[in-house]
N, C-alpha and C positions, 0 to 999 in steps of 0.2 A: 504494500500500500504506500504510494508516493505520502511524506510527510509535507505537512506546511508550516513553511518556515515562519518564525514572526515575525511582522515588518520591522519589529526594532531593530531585527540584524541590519547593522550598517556595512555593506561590500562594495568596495569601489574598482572599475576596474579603469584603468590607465591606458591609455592606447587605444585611434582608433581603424585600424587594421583587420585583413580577416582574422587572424587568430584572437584578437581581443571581441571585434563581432560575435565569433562564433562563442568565446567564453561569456560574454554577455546573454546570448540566447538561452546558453545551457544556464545559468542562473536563473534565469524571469523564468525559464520554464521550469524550473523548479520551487517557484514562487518565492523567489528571494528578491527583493528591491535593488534596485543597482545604482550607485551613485557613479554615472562615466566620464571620463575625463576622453574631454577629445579638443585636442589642440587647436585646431585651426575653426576662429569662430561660428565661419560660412560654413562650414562640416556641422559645428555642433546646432546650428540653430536649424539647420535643415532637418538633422536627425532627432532633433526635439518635437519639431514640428510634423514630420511622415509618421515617425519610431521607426524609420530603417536608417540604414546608414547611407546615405548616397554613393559611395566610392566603394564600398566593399560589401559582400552577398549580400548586396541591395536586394534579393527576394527574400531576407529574412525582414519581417515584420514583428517587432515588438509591442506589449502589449504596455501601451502608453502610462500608466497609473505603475507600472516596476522598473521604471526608468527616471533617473534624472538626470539630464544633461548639462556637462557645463565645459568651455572653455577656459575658467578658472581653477589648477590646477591647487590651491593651498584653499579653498573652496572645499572639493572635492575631497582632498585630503582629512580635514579637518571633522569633516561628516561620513568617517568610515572609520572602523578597528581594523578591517580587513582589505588591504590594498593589493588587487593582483595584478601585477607587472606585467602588460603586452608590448611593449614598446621596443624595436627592433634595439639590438646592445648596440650600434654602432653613434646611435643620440640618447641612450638612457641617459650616460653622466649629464647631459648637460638638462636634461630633465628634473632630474635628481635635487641638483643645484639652485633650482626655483622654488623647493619646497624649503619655506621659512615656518613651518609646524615642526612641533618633535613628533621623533616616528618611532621613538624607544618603545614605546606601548604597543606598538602596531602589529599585526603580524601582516606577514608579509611575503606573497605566494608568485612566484616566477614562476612567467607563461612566453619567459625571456630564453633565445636558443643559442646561445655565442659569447663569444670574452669582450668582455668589457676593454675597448681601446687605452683607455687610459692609465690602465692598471695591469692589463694582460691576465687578467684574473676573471672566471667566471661568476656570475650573478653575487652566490651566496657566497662564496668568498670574500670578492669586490664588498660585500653591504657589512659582515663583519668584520673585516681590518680597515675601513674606510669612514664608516658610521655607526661602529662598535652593537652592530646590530647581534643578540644572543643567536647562538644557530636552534635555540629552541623554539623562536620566533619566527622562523623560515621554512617553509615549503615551496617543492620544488611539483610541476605538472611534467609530466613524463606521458611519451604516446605509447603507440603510433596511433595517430591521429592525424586528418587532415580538418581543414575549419571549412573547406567546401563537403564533406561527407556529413559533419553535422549539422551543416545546413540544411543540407536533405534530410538530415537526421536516420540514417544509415550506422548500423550499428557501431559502436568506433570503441574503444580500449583506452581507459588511461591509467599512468601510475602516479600516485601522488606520496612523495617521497617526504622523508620529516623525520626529525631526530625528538620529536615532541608528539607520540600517537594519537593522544585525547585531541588536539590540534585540526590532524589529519584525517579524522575520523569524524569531526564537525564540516570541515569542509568537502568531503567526502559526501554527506548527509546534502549539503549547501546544493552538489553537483547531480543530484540524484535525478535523473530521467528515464526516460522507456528505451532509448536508443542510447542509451553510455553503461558500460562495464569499469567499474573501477575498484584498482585493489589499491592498498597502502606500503609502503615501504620505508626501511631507516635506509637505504644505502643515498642519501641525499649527496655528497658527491659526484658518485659513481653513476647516479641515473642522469646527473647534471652535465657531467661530460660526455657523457654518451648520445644527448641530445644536440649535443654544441657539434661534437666531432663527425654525425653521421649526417649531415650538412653539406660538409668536406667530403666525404666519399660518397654523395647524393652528385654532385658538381663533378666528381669524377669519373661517374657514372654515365652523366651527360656529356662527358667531352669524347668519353668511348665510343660512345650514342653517333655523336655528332662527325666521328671521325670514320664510322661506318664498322666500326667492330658489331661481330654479333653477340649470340645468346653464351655462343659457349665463352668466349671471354671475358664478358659481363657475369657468372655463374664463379668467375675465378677472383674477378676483379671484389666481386663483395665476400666472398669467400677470405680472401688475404686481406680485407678492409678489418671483417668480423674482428681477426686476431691483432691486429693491427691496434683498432680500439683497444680489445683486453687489454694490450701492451702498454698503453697510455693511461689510462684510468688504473690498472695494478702500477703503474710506478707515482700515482699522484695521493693515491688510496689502498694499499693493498687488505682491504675489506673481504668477504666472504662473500661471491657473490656468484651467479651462473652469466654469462652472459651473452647466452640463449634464448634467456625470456625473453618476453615480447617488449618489455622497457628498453632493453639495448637491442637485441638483434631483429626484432618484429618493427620497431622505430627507423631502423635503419634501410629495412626492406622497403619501407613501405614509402620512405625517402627518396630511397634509389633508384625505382619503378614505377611510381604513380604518375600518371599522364598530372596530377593534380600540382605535383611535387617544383614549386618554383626552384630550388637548388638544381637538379636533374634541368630543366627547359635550359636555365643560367650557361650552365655547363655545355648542354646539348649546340648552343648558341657559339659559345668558345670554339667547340671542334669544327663548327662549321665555317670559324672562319672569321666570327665577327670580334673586334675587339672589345675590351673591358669597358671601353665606355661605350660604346655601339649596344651590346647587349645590353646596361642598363638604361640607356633611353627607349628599346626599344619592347622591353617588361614593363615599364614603369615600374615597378614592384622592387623591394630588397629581396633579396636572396641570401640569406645571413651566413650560409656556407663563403663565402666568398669575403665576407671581414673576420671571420672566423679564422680562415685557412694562417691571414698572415701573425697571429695571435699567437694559433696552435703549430706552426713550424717555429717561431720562436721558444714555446714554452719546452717543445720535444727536444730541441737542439741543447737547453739548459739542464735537461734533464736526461740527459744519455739515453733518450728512447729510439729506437729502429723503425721512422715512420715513411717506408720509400712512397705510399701513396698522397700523404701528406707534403711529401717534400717535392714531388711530382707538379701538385696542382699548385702550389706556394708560387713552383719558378714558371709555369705558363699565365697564371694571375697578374706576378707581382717582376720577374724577371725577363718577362715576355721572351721565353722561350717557344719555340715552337711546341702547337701540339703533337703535330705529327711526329715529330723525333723525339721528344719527349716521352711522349707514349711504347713509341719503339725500346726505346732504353729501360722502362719501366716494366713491359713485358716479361722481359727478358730475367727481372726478381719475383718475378711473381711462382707461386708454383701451386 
């Protein structure tokens, strides 16, 4: 039996993008009130005004009385315990930086997929040695999910990771719908990196794509990605974990395949030929594999990790190597 939430619960969600869209939907339809922040005023007064959001699964309609909108972000803030992070990592900090409220009390749930620029540090990292935020306070959203599948509201999987369970298991309640499956986890790390890093091999999925490799090389390339991650996340974490499930290697499939998948198109776009600024004017969209990548070939090089598909997409990105010999040489470690 779906439970109804009390409208006192104050949840705000920050960002307005598919993936905070689609987290907004799952809220109201859980009968949770949502206090949203959306930046750009012409955005939020529109979306006050329809209850969709004009620019993203504009065929999602909210239902107007579990929505507040506002372009005032310390507004927003101010009028939530519960603030979840959708805002791509590459303008969080400077997001962050506006808010003049304390956030000490807040807790605090990333629906953020990437390292933070300024710090080279992912989310929950970046918010505890930055803004001495407790990690008991922090939840992490973990897929595989896409924000276009719950918009159709097609069955989708999340993991909601937290070193705090009563925490994880109220917002867990917050998320509850007929088309979402969600379990809890402590590996809040480990599900964190896994979301940032399979990004990176979604993008590199797409450059194989776009270079005209087929099924069976793609079948190797996520295959050596799989272990690849392990490798990264056991030298940042070395925690007990599988990573099988569907929070790492189901997130990543699903990354790496989905016609849905903006990192994969990103990528697919590179191999074809276009360059890095070519292919984002011509997405419109962020693709967060792609400020991820130069984060995470830093992080792996400081940390003695073995990341040749990481260091692969780094130098066609960022050192404008060819893809096509790049790839070739990349082959060539794979097994």
């Amino acid at each position: 039996m779906l439970k109804i939430i009390s409208p006192k619960v104050s949840v705000a969600v920050l960002g307005s993008g598919s993936w905070a869209t689609a987290l907004v939907k799952i809220l109201t339809d859980s009968k949770v009130h949502v206090n949203w922040y959306v930046r750009d005023p012409e955005q939020a007064q529109k979306t006050s005004i329809t209850s969709k959001n004009p620019n993203y699964l504009s065929e999602v309609r909210f239902k107007a009385r579990r929505i507040s909108v506002s372009s005032d972000l310390n507004e927003v803030v101010a009028k939530s315990k519960w603030l979840l992070l959708a805002i791509p990592s590459a303008y969080l900090e400077s997001e962050l930086k506006k808010i003049t409220q304390p956030i000490d009390d807040k807790i605090i749930v990333s629906g953020v997929k990437g390292f933070i620029p300024e710090s080279q540090l992912i989310l929950g990292e970046h918010l505890h040695q930055h803004y001495d935020l407790p990690w008991e306070q922090f939840i992490v959203i973990g897929g595989p999910s896409h924000a276009e599948e719950i918009a159709l509201e097609r069955l989708s999987y999340l993991t909601l990771a937290s070193r705090n369970k009563e925490n994880a298991s109220q917002l867990r309640q917050f998320m509850r719908t007929s088309y979402l499956q969600i379990k809890v986890s402590n590996d809040v790390i480990g599900i964190e990196y896994g979301a940032t890093l399979k990004n990176i091999y979604a993008l590199a999925a797409g450059i194989a794509h776009g270079l005209g490799y087929g099924d069976n090389f793609q079948s190797v390339l996520i295959s050596n990605s799989t272990r690849e991650m392990n490798r990264f996340i056991k030298k940042v974490s070395n925690s007990k974990r599988n990573i099988n499930q569907s929070a790492y290697l189901g997130d990543l499939l699903v990354t790496a395949y989905s016609l849905f998948s903006r990192n994969r198109r990103f990528g697919n776009m590179i191999g074809r030929g276009y360059t890095v600024k070519g292919a984002k004017i011509e997405m419109n969209m962020v693709a967060e594999g792609y400020y991820a990548c130069e984060s995470a070939y830093r992080v792996s090089k400081s940390l003695g990790v073995n990341t040749p598909i990481i260091d692969a997409v780094y130098e066609i990105l960022y050192a404008k190597k060819s893809p096509k010999k790049r790839f070739l040489k990349l082959a060539k470690k794979l097994s």
